[in-house]
MIFIFI-975404 format. One record per residue (C-alpha): residue in one letter; residue number from 1; x, y, z. Coordinates in nm, 2 decimals, always signed. Layout:
BEGIN
r r=a | k=NUM | X=X | Y=Y | Z=Z
...
! end
This chain:
BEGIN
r r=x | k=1 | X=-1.99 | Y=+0.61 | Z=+1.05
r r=x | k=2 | X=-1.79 | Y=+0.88 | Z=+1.22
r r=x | k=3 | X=-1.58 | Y=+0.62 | Z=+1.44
r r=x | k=4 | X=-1.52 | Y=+0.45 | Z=+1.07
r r=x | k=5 | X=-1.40 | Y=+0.79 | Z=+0.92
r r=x | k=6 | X=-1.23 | Y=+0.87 | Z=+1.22
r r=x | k=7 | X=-1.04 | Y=+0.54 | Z=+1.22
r r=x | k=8 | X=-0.97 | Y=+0.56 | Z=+0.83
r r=x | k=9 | X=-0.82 | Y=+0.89 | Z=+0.81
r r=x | k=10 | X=-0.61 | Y=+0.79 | Z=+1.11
r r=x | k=11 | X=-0.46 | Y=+0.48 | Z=+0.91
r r=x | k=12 | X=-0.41 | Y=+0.64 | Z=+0.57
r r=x | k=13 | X=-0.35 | Y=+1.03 | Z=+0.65
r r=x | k=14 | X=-0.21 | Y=+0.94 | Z=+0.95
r r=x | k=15 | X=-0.45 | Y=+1.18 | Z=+1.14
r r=x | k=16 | X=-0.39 | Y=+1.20 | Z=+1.50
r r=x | k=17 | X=-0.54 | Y=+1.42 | Z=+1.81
r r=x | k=18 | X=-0.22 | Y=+1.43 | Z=+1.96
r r=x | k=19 | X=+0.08 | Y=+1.29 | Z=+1.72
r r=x | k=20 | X=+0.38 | Y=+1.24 | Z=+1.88
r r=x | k=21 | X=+0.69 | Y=+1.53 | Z=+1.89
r r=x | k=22 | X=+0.95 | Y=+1.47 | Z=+1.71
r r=x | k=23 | X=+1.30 | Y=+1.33 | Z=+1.90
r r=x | k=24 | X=+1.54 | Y=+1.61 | Z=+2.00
r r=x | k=25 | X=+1.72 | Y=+1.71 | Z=+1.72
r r=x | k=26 | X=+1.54 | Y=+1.50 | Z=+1.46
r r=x | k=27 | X=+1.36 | Y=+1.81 | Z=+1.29
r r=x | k=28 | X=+1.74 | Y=+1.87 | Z=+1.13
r r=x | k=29 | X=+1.81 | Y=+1.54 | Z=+1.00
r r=x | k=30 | X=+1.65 | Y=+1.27 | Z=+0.77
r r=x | k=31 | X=+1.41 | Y=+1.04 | Z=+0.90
r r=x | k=32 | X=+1.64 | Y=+0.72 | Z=+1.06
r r=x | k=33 | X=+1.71 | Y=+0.44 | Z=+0.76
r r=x | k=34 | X=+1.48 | Y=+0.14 | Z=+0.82
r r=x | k=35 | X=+1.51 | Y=-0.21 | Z=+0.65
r r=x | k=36 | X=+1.22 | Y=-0.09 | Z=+0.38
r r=x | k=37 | X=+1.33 | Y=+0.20 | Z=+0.24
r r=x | k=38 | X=+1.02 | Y=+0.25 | Z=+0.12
r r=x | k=39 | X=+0.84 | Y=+0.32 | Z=+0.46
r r=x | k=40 | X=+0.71 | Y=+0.66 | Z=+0.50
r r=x | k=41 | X=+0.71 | Y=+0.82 | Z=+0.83
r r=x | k=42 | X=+0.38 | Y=+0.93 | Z=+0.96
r r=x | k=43 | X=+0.47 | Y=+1.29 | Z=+1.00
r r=x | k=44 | X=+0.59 | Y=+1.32 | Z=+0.63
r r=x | k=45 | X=+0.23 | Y=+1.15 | Z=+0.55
r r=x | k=46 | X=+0.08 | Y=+1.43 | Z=+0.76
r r=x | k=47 | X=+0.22 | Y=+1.69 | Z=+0.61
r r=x | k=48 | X=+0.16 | Y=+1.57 | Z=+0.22
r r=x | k=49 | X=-0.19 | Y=+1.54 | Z=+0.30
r r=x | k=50 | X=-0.19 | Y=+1.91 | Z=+0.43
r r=x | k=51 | X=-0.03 | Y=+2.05 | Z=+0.20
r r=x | k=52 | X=-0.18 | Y=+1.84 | Z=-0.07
r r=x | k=53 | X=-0.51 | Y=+1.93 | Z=+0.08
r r=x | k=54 | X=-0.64 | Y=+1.54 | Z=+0.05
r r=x | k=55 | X=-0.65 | Y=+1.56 | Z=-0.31
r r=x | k=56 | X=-0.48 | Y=+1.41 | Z=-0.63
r r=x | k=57 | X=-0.24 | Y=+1.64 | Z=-0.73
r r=x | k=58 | X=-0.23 | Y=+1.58 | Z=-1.14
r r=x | k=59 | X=-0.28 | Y=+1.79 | Z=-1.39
r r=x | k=60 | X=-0.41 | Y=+1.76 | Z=-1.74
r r=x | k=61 | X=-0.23 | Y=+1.93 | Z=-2.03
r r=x | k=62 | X=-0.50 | Y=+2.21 | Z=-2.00
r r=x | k=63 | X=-0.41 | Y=+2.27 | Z=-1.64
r r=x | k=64 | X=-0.69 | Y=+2.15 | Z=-1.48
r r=x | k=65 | X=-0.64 | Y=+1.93 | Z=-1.17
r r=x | k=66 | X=-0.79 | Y=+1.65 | Z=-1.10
r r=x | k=67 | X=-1.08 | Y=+1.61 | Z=-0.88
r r=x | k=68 | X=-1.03 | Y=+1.27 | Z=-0.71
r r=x | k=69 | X=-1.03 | Y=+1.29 | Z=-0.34
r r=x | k=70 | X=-1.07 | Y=+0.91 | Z=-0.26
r r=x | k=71 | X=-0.86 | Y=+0.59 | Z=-0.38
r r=x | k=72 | X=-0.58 | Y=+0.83 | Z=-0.31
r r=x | k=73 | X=-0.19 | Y=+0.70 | Z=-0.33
r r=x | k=74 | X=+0.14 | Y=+0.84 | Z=-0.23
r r=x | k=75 | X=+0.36 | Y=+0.85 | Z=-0.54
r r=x | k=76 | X=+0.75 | Y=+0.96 | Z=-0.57
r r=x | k=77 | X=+0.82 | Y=+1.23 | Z=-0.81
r r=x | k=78 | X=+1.14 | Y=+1.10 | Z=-0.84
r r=x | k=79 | X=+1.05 | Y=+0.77 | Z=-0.79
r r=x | k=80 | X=+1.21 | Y=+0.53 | Z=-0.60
r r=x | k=81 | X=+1.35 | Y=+0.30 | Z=-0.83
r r=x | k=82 | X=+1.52 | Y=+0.55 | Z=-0.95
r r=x | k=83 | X=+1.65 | Y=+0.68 | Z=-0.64
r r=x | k=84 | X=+1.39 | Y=+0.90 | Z=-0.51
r r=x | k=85 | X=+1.35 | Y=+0.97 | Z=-0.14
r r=x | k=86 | X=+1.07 | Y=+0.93 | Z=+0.12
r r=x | k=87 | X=+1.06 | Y=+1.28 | Z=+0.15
r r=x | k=88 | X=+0.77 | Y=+1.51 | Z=+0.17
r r=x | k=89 | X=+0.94 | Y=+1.73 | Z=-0.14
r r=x | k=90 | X=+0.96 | Y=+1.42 | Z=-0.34
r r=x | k=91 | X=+0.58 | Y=+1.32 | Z=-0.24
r r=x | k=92 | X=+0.29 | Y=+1.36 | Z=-0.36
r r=x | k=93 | X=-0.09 | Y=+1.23 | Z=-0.38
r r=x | k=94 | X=-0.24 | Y=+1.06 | Z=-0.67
r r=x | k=95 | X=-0.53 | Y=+0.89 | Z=-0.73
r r=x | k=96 | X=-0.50 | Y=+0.50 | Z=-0.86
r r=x | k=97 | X=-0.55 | Y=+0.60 | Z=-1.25
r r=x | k=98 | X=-0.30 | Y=+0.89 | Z=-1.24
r r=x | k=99 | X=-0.04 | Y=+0.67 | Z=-1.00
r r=x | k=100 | X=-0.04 | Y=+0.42 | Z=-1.28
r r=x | k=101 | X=-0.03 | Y=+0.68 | Z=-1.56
r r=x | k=102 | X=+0.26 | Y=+0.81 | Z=-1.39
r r=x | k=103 | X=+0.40 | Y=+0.48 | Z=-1.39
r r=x | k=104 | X=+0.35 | Y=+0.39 | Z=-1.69
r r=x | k=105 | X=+0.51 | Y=+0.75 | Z=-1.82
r r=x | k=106 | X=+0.81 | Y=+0.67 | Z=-1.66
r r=x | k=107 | X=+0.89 | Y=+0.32 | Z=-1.67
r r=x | k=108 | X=+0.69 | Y=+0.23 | Z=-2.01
r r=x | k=109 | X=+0.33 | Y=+0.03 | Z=-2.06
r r=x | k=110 | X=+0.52 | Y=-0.26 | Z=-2.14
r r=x | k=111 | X=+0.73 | Y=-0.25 | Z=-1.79
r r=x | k=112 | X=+0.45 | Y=-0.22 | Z=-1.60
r r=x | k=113 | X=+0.21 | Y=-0.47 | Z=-1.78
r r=x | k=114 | X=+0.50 | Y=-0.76 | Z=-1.71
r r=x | k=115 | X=+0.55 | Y=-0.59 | Z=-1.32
r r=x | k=116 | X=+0.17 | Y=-0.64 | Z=-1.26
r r=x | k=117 | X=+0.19 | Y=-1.00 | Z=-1.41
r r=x | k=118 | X=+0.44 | Y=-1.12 | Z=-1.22
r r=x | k=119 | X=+0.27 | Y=-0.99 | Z=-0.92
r r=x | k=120 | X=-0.05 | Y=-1.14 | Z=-1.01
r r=x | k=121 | X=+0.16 | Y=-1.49 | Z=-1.07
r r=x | k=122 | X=+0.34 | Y=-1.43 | Z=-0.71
r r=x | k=123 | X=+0.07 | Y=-1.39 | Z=-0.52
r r=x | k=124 | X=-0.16 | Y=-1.69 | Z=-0.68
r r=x | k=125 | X=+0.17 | Y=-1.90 | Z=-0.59
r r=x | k=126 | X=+0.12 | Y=-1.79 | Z=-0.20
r r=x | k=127 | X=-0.24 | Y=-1.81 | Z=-0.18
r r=x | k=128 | X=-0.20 | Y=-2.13 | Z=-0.30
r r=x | k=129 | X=+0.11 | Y=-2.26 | Z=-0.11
r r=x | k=130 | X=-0.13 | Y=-2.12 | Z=+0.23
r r=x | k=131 | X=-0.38 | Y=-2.38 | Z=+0.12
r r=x | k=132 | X=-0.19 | Y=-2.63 | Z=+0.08
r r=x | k=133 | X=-0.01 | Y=-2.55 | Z=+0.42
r r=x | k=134 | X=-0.35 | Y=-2.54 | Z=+0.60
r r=x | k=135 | X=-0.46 | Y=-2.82 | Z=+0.42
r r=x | k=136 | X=-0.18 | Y=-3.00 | Z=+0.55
r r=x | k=137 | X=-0.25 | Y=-2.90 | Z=+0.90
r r=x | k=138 | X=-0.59 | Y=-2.98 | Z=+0.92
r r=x | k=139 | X=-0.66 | Y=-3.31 | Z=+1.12
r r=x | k=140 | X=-0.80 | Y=-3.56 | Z=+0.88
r r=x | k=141 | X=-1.14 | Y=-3.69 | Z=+0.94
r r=x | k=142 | X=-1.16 | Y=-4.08 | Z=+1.00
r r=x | k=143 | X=-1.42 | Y=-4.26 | Z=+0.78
r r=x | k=144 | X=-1.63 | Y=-4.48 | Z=+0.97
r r=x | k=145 | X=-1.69 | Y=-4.80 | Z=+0.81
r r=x | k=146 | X=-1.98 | Y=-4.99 | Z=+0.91
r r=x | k=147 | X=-1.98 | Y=-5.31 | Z=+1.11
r r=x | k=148 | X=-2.12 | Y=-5.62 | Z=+0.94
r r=x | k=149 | X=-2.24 | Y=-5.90 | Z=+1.21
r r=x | k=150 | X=-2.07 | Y=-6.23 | Z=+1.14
r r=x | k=151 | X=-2.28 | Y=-6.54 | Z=+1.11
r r=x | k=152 | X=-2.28 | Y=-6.85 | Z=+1.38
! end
């Protein structure tokens, strides 16, 4: 079980023994541009989950914060759609409920109800295109017909 923690924390909070100095000079700058935008670098990842201390960061209307310290998600303050950065000041960590209230608070229920459709709908489409691809592929199995004996 420790191996599986260990391994775990070292995919999502980018946990590392020895994680890797950053290039000469890059500590100034922005992380480089890649072709998803939305690609985090592990050192900003490291860094929200310190400072974050590994927990969802909302908070109700009575100022309590929550509690959830699994299922956790990194969400844009600013989010991204709207121009928000990858940055570790425009990071945060919330749990799935709170991600989605966010979400929703932002963008509106209705938005998000026809964003997780057509995602639903998307992926059914690929899952089924990959079946009928491998379907394709497979070799077909040749049905054996039995021999009759002709008369004399």
């Amino acid at each position: 079980l420790e191996l599986l923690v260990k391994s775990l924390r070292s995919k999502k909070c980018a946990e590392s023994s020895k994680p890797r100095a950053p290039r000469k000079g890059e500590e100034s700058r922005e992380p480089r541009a890649r072709a998803n935008g939305r690609y985090v670098p592990r050192a900003v990842v490291r860094e929200v989950v310190a400072r974050d201390g590994g927990q969802c960061t909302f908070e109700g209307p009575d100022g309590r914060r929550c509690t959830a310290r699994s299922g956790l998600q990194l969400d844009h303050v600013i989010p991204f759609a709207k121009g928000g950065t990858t940055t570790a000041e425009n990071l945060r960590q919330l749990c799935g409920p709170h991600n989605q209230h966010e979400a929703e608070r932002v963008f509106g229920a209705e938005h998000v109800r026809s964003q997780r459709e057509a995602r639903r709908a998307r992926t059914e489409r690929e899952r089924r295109a990959r079946a009928e691809a491998r379907a394709a592929s497979e070799p077909r199995e040749a049905t054996l017909v039995p021999r009759t004996r002709l008369s004399p």
